[in-house]
C-alpha positions as CSV (number, residue, x, y, z in Angstrom):
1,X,290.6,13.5,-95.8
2,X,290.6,10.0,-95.7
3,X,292.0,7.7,-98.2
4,X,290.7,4.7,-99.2
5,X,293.2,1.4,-99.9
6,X,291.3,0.4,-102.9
7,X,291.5,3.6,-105.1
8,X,289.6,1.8,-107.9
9,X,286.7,2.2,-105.8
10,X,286.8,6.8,-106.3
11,X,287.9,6.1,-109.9
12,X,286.2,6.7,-112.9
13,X,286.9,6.7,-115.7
14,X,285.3,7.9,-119.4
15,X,286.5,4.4,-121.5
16,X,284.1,6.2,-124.1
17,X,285.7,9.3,-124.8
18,X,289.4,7.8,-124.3
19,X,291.1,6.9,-127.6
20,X,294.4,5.0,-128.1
21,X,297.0,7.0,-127.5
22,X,298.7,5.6,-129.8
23,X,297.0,7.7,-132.2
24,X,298.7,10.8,-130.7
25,X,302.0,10.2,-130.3
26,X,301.9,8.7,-127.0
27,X,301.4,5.4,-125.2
28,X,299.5,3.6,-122.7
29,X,302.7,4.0,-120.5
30,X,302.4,7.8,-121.0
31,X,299.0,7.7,-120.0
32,X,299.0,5.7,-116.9
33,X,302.3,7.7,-115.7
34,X,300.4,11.0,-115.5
35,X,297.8,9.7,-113.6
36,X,299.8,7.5,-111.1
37,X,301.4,11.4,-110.6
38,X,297.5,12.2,-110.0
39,X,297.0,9.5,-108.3
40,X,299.9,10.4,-105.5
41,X,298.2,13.8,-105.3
42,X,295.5,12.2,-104.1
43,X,297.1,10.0,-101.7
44,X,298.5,13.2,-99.8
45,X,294.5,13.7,-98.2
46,X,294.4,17.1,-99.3
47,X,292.1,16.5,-102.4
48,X,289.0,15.1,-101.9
49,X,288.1,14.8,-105.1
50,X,289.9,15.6,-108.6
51,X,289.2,15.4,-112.5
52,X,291.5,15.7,-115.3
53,X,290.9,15.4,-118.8
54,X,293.8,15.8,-121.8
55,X,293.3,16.2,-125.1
56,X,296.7,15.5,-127.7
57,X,296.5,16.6,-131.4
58,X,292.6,17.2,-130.3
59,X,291.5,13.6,-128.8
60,X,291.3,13.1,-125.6
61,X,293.6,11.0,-124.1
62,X,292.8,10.9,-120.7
63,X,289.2,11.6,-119.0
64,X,289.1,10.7,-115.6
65,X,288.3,11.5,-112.3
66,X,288.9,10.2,-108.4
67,X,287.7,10.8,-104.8
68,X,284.0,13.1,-104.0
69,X,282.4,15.6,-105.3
70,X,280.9,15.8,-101.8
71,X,281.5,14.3,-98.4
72,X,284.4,12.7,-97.0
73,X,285.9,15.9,-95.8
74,X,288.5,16.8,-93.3
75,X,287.7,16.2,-89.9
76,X,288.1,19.7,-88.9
77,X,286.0,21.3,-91.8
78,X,282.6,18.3,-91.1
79,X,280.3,18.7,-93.5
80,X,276.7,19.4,-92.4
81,X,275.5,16.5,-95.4
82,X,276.9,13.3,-94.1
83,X,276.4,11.5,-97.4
84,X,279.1,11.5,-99.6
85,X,278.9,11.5,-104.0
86,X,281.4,10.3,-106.1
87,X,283.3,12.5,-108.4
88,X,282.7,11.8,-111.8
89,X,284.1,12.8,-115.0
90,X,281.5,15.7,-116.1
91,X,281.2,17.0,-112.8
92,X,281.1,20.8,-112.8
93,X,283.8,22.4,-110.3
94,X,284.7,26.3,-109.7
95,X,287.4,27.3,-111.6
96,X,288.2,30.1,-109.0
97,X,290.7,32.3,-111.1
98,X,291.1,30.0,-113.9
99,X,288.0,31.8,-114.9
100,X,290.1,34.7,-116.0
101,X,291.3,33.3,-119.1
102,X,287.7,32.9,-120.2
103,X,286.5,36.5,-119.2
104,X,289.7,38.2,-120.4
105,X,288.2,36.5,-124.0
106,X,284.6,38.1,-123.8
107,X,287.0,41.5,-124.4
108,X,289.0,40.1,-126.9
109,X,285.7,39.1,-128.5
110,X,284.4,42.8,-128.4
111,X,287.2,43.9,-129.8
112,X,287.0,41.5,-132.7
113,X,283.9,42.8,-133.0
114,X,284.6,46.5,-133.2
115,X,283.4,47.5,-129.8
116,X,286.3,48.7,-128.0
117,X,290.4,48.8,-128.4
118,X,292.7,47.2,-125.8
119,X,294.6,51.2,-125.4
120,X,291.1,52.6,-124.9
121,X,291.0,53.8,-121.1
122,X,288.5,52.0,-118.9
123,X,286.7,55.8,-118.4
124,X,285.8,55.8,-121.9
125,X,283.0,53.1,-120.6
126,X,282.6,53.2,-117.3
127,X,283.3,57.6,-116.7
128,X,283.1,56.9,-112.6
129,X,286.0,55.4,-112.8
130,X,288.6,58.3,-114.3
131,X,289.5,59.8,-110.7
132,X,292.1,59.4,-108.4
133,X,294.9,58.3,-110.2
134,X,293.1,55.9,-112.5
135,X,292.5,58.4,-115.3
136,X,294.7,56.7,-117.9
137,X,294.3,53.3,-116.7
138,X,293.7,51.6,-119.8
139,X,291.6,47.9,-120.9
140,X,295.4,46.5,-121.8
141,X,296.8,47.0,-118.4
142,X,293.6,45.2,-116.0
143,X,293.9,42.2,-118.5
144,X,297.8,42.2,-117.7
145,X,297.6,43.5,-114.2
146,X,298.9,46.3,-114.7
147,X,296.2,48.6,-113.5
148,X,297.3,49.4,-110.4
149,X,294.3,48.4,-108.5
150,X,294.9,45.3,-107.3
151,X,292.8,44.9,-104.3
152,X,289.3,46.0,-103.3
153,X,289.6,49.3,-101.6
154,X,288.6,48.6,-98.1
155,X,290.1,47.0,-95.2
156,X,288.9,43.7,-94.2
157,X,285.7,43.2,-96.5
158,X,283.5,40.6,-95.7
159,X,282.9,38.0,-98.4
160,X,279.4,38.4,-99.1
161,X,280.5,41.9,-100.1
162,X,281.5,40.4,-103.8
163,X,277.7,38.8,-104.1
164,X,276.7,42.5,-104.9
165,X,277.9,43.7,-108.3
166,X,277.0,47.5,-108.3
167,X,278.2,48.0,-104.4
168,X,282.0,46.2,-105.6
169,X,282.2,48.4,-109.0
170,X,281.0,51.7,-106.8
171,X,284.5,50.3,-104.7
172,X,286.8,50.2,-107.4
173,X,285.1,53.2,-109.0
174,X,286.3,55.4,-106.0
175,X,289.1,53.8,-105.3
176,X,292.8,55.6,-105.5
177,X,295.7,54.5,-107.2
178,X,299.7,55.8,-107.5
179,X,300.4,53.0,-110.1
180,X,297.9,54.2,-112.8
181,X,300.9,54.3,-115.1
182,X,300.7,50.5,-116.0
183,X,304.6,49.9,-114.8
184,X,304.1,47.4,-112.1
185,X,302.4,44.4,-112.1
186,X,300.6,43.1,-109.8
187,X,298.2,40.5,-109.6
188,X,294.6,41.9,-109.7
189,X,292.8,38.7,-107.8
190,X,289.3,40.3,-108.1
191,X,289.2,43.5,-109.4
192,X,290.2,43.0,-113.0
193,X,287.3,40.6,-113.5
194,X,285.0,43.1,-111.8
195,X,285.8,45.5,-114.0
196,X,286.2,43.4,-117.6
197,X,282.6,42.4,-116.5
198,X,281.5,46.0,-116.4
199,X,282.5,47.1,-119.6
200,X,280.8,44.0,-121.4
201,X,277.8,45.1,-119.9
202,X,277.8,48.6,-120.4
203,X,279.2,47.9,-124.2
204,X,276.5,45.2,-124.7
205,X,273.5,46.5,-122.4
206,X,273.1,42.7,-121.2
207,X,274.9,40.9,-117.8
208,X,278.4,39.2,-118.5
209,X,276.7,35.7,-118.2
210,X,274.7,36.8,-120.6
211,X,277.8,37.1,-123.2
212,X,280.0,34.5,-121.9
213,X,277.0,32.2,-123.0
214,X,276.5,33.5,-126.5
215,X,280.4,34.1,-127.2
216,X,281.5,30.6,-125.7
217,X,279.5,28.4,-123.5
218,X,277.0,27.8,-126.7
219,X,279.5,27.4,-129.2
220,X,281.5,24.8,-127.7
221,X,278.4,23.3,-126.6
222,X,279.1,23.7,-123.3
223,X,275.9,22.7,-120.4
224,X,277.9,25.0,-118.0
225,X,281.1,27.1,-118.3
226,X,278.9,29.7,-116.8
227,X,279.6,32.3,-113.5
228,X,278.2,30.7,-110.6
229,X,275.2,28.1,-111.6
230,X,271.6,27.9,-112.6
231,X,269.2,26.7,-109.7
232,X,269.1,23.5,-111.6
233,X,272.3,22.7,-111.7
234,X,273.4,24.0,-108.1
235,X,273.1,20.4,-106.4
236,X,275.5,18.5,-109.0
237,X,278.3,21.1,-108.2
238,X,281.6,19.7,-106.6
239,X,282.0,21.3,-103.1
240,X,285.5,22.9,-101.8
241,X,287.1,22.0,-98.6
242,X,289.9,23.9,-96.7
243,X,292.6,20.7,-96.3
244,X,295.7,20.5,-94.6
245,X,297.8,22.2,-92.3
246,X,296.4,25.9,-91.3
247,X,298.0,29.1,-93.1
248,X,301.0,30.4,-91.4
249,X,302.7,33.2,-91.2
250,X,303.9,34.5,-94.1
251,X,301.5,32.7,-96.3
252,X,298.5,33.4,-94.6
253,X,299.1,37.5,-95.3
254,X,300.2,36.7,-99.3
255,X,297.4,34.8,-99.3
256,X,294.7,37.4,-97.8
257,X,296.7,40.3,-99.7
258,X,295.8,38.3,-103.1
259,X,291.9,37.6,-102.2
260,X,291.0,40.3,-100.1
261,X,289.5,38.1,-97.5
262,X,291.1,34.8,-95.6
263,X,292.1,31.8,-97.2
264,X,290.6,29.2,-95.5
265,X,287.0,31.3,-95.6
266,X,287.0,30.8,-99.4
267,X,286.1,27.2,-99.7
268,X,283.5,27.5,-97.4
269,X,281.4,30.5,-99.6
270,X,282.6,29.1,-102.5
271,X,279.7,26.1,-101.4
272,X,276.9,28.6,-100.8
273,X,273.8,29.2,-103.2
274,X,274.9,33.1,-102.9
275,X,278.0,32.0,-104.3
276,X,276.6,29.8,-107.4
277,X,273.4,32.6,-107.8
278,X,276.0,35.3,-108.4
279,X,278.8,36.5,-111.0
280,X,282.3,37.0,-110.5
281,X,284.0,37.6,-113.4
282,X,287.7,36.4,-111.7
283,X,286.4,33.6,-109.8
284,X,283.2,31.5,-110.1
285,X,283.1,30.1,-113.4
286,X,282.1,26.6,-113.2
287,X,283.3,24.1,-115.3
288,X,283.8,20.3,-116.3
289,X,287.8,19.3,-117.3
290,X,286.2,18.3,-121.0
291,X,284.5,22.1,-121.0
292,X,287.4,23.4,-120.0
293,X,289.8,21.4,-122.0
294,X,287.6,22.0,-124.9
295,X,287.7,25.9,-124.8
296,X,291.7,25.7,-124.8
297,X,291.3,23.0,-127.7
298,X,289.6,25.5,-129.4
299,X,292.6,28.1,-129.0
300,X,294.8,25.6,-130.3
301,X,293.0,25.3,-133.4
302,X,293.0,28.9,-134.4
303,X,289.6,30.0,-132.6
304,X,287.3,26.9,-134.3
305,X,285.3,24.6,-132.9
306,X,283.1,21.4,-134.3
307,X,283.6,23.3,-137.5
308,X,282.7,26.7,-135.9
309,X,284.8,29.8,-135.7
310,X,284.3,30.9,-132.7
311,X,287.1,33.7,-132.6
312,X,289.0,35.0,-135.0
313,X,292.9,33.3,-135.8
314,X,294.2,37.1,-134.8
315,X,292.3,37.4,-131.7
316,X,293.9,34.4,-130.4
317,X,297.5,35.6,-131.5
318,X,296.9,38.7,-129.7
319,X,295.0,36.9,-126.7
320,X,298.4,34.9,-125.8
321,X,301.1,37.8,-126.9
322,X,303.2,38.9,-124.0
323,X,302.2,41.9,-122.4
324,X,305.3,42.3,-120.6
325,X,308.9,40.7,-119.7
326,X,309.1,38.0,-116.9
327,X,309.3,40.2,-113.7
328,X,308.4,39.4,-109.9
329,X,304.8,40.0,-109.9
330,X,304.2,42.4,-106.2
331,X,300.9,40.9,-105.6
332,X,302.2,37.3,-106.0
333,X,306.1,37.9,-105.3
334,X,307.1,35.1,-107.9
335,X,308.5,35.9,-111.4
336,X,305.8,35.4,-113.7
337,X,304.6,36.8,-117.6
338,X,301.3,38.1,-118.2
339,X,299.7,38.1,-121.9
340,X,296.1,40.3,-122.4
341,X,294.7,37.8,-120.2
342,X,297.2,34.6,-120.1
343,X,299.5,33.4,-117.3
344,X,302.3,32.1,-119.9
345,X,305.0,29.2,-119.8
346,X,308.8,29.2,-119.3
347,X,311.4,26.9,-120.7
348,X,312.6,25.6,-117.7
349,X,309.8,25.3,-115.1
350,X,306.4,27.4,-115.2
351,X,302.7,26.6,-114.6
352,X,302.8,24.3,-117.2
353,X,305.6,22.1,-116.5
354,X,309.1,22.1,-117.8
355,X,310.2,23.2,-121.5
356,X,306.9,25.4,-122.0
357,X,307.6,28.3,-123.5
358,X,304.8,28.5,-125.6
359,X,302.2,27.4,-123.2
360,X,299.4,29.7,-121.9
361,X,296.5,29.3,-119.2
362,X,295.5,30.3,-116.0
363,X,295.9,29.1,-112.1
364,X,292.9,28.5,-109.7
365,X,292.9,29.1,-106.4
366,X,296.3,27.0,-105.6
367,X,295.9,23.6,-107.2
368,X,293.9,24.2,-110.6
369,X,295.9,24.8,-113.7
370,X,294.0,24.3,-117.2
371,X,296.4,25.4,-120.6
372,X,297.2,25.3,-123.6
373,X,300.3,24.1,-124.9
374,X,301.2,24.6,-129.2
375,X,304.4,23.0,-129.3
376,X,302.9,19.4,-127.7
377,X,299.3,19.9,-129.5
378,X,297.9,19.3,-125.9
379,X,295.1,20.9,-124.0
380,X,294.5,20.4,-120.5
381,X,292.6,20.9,-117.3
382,X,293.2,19.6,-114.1
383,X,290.3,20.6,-111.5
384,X,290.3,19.8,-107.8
385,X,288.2,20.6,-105.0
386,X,291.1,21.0,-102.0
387,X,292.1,24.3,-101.1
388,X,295.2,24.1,-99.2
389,X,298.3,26.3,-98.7
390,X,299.9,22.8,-96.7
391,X,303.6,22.5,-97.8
392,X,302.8,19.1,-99.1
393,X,301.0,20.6,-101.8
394,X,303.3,22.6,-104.6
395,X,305.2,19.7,-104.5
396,X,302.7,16.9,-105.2
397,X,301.3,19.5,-108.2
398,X,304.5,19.9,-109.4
399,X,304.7,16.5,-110.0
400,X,301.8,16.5,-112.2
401,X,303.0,19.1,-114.2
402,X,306.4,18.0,-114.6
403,X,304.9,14.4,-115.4
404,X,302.7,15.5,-118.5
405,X,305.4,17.4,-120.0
406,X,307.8,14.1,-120.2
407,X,304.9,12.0,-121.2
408,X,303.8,14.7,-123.7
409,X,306.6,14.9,-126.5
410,X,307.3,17.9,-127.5
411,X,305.8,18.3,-131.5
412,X,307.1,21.1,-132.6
413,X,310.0,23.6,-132.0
């Protein structure tokens, strides 16, 4: 998309929720360094529009955002609105699969509650699905992807196939499997959340969004964190664009083996009202940074909130364990360690930036990473709005990554 010269003029930024960072162990230089590595992100042309907000020892440091929410596209994606909004601040974006940190929760929180164990086989509450293999598939291994279902079982499903809950559960319900034994694992893009959104609402009688409103959005006094959005709020949502370079081969088949349907199709749904009207547990939370930020602040500090416990201390423990040893995921075919629900940091590089062993969040859709990490008191969330598998882009991200973990000392060992 195009850049402007003057990039004060797509900047905002939230003077009134920024403290000193003086405060936390940081300083103005810190600051400004991680967003001029946002800021050359930008210049690439393959985000129109970005937020970020940090919070350090529980302030926020850094609440900004630059380029549209809408509009200003790229030329070969033209959007049929020709009027273009500014992204600001507290706009709400998709998480894509960043939204499985926050679903994988909703079962933690029913098992706080009593309501189910993580070795409990899925059969136990959703029968259909004991056959073919999956018969000893158990709650532990789809939060870990290690179910051994990681794509929807038919070949070449269109995408409005995953705006109708019972027809996609029926899927997966009859679905085979040969890795039921929870040994491999392999990224389960869509599926898992499918079927972490079943059991909440066959446990609690009530839709997911129902839960994820009670057990988290209200608590952290969220207006959206919610799968898809309300009527109401549909027309302040950020839209996606496809950016960059097209998909080539090998990517373009990783790519369509993790999603289940092409890459450059996603952005495109992903702006739809059947998209926002609908819930998909893995992939359409929608979000500001601070709501996002806030929810990881919260499993910083033990599962409270504003005073409110919101989980239990042990839930988060076991939320962020390890579920298994660093191995090359087969969905993903990059090393990478799964908790109950967590992508987790590495000492050397990861997600998260560089020494981050302790670290744990999620990915979204290529470009949005939001964690946690304990040993820099930091929480974070950096959302975007360009999908692109253009070679320009790991590198520009990693330099965001790798830029808040040298501005972000380390606290504690």
């Amino acid at each position: 998309m195009a850049v402007p010269k003057n990039m004060g003029s797509v900047t905002q930024i939230d003077t009134q929720a920024e403290i000193s960072p003086y405060d936390v162990n940081m300083t103005r230089d810190n600051v400004e360094a991680i967003w001029n590595s946002v800021e050359g992100f930008y210049k690439t042309g393959l985000q129109p529009g970005m937020t970020m907000v940090i919070r350090r020892q529980g302030e926020i440091v850094l609440k900004r955002s630059i380029g549209h929410a809408r509009g200003n596209p790229p030329p070969r994606h033209p959007d049929p609105d020709p009027s273009t909004v500014l992204m600001h601040p507290d706009t709400p974006i998709c998480l894509f699969s960043a939204s499985k940190a926050i679903t994988a929760m909703l079962i933690h929180k029913l098992k706080e509650e009593g309501k189910l164990k993580l070795h409990d086989t899925v059969g136990t509450y959703i029968p259909e699905f004991a056959c073919n293999g999956k018969e000893n598939i158990t709650i532990g291994q789809v939060l870990s992807h290690r179910a051994g279902v990681p794509m929807i079982p038919m070949k070449n499903p269109h995408p409005s196939l995953l705006f109708k809950w019972n027809s996609v559960i029926d899927l997966i319900n009859s679905g085979h499997t040969s890795q039921g034994d929870g040994k491999t694992q392999s990224y389960h893009a869509i599926v898992g959340g499918y079927i972490l959104g079943e059991i909440v609402r066959r446990i609690t009688g009530k839709p997911v969004e129902d839960y994820l409103k009670a057990v988290i959005a209200k608590p952290l006094g969220a207006t959206y964190l919610t799968y898809g959005l309300p009527k109401q709020h549909q027309n302040k949502a950020a839209f996606n664009y496809s950016t960059g370079a097209a998909p080539a081969f090998p990517i373009n088949l990783l790519a369509k083996r993790a999603l289940n349907i092409d890459f450059e199709k996603v952005a495109s749904i992903s702006n739809t009202e059947g998209f926002m009207d609908v819930s998909i547990p893995a992939g359409n939370i929608y979000g500001t940074a601070d709501e996002v930020s806030r929810f990881y602040q919260m499993m910083l500090d033990g599962g409270q909130f504003n005073g409110k416990q919101v989980f239990e201390a042990d839930t988060i423990k076991d939320a962020i364990k390890p579920a298994g040893p660093l191995t090359v995921d087969q969905t993903l075919l990059i090393p990478m360690r799964f908790s109950n629900g967590f992508m987790l940091g590495e000492n050397l590089f990861s997600l998260f930036g560089v020494k981050a062993k302790k670290a744990y969040g999620h990915l979204g859709l290529i470009n949005i990473v939001s964690w946690a990490d304990p040993a820099r008191e930091l929480s974070v969330a950096f959302l975007n709005t360009g999908k692109s598998l253009d070679p320009r882009t790991l590198p520009a991200l990693g330099k965001i990554l790798v830029s808040i973990s040298q501005n972000c000392s380390v606290l504690h060992k």
